[in-house]
C-alpha positions as CSV (number, residue, x, y, z in Angstrom):
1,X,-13.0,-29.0,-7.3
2,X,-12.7,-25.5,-5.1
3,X,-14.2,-23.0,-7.3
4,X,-12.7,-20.2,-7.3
5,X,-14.9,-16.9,-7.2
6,X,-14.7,-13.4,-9.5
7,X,-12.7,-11.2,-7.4
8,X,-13.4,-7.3,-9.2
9,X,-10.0,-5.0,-9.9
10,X,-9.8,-1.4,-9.9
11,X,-10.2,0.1,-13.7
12,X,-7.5,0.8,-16.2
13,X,-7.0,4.5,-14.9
14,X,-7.2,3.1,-11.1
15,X,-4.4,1.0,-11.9
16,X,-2.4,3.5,-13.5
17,X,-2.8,5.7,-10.5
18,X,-2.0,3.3,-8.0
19,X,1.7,2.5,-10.1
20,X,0.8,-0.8,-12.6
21,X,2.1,-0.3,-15.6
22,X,-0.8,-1.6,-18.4
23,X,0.9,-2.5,-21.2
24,X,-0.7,-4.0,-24.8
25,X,0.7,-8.1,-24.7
26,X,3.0,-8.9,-28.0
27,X,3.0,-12.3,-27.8
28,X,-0.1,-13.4,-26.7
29,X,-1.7,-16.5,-27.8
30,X,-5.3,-15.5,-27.8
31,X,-7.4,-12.7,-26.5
32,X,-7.9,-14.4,-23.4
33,X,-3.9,-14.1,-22.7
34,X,-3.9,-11.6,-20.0
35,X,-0.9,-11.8,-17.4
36,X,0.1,-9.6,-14.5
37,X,3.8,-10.0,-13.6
38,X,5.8,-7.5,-11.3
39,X,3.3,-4.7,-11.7
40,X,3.0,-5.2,-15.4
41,X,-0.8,-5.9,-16.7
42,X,-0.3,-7.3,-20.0
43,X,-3.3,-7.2,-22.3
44,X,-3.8,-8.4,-25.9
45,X,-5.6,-6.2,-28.2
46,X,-9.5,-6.5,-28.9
47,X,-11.0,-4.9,-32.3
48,X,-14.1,-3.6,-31.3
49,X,-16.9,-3.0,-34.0
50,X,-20.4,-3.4,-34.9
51,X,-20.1,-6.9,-34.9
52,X,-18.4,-7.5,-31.2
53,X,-21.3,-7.4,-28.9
54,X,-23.3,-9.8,-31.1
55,X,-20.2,-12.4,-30.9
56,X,-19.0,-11.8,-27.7
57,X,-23.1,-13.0,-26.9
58,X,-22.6,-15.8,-29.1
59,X,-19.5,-17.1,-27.4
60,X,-21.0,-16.5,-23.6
61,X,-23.7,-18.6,-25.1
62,X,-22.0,-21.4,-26.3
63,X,-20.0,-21.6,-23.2
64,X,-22.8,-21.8,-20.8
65,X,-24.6,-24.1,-22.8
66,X,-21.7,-26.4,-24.1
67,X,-19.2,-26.1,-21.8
68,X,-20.3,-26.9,-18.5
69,X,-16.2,-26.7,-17.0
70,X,-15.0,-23.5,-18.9
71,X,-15.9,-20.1,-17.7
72,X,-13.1,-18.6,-20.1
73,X,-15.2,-15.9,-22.2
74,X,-17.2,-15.1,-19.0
75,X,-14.1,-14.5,-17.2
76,X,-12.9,-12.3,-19.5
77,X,-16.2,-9.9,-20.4
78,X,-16.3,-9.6,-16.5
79,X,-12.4,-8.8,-16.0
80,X,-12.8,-6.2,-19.1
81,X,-15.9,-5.1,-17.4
82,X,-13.6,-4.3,-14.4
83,X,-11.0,-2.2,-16.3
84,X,-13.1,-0.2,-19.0
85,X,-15.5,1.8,-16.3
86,X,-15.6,4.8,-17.9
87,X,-14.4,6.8,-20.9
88,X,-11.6,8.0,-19.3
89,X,-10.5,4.0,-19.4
90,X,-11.1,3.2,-22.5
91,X,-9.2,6.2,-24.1
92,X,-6.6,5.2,-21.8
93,X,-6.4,1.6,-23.3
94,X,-6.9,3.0,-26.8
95,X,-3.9,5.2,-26.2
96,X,-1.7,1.9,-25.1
97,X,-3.0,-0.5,-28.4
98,X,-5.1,-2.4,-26.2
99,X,-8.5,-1.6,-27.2
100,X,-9.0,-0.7,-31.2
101,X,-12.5,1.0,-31.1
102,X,-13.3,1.1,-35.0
103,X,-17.1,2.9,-34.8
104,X,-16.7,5.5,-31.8
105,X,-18.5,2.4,-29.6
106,X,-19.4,3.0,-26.0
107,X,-17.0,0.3,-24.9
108,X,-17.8,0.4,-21.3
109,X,-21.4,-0.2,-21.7
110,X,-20.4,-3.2,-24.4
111,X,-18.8,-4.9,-21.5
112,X,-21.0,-4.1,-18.2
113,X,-24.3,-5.3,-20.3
114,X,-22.4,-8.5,-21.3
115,X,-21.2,-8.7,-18.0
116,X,-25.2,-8.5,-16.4
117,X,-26.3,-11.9,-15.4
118,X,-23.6,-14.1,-16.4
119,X,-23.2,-16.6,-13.8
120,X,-19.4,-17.6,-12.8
121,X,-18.6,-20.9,-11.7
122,X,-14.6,-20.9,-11.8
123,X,-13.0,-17.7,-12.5
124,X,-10.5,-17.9,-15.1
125,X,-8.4,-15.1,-14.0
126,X,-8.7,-15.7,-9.8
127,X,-4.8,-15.5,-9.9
128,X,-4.5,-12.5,-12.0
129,X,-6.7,-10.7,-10.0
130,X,-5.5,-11.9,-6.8
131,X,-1.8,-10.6,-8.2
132,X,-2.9,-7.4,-8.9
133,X,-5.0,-6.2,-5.8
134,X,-1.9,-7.6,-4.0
135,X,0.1,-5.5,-5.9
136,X,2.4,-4.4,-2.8
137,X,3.0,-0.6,-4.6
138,X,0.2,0.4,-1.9
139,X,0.6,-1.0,1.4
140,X,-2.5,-2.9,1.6
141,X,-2.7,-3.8,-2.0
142,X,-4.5,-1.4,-4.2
């Protein structure tokens, strides 16, 4: 198996800027249901509250411990990491339905300290990423 390695995107606001459209997903299946498609970032929305952090830990813990294959909620704490850098970001993704911040929570810090230290062995997303700082808007890719 050819692991494939976490490849970081520009955040939320970045993307804007640089002509992707980031759009809440309807139809998603799960949280984890992000898709890029013809400069389109589709993500489903995330209720943040008190709470969030403590599962989030919970599920990155199972999955290292349990699920030697899966790097799922990893991927995903580290791609969110990627888009909510600031508070500019996550007002941005508030504004589009994406994020649902319930106690005024410092989202970007939620996901860079659960993004610290977690080890990824096969990045979920690789092709998402790959898609997006390929987008062909920029020459060059963003």
């Amino acid at each position: 198996m050819s692991w494939k390695q976490f490849q970081p995107i520009p955040s939320a606001i970045e993307l804007k800027r640089a002509g992707v459209k980031v759009v809440r997903c309807e139809n998603a299946t799960s949280f984890l249901d992000i898709r890029f498609n013809k400069g389109v970032l589709e993500i489903p929305s995330v209720f943040v509250e008190s709470c969030t952090e403590c599962i989030f830990r919970n599920l990155l813990a199972f999955e290292f411990h349990f699920r030697d294959d899966a790097n799922f909620m990893a991927s995903y704490v580290c791609l969110m990491s990627c888009l909510i850098k600031s508070k500019e970001d996550m007002e941005f993704l508030e504004r589009q339905g994406i994020i649902c911040n319930a106690y005024g929570i410092e989202v970007p810090y939620l996901f860079s300290g659960l993004c610290e230290n977690v080890k990824l062995l096969d990045f979920y997303y690789f092709e998402l990423c790959n898609g997006i700082n390929a987008y062909p808007k920029n020459p060059g890719g963003i």
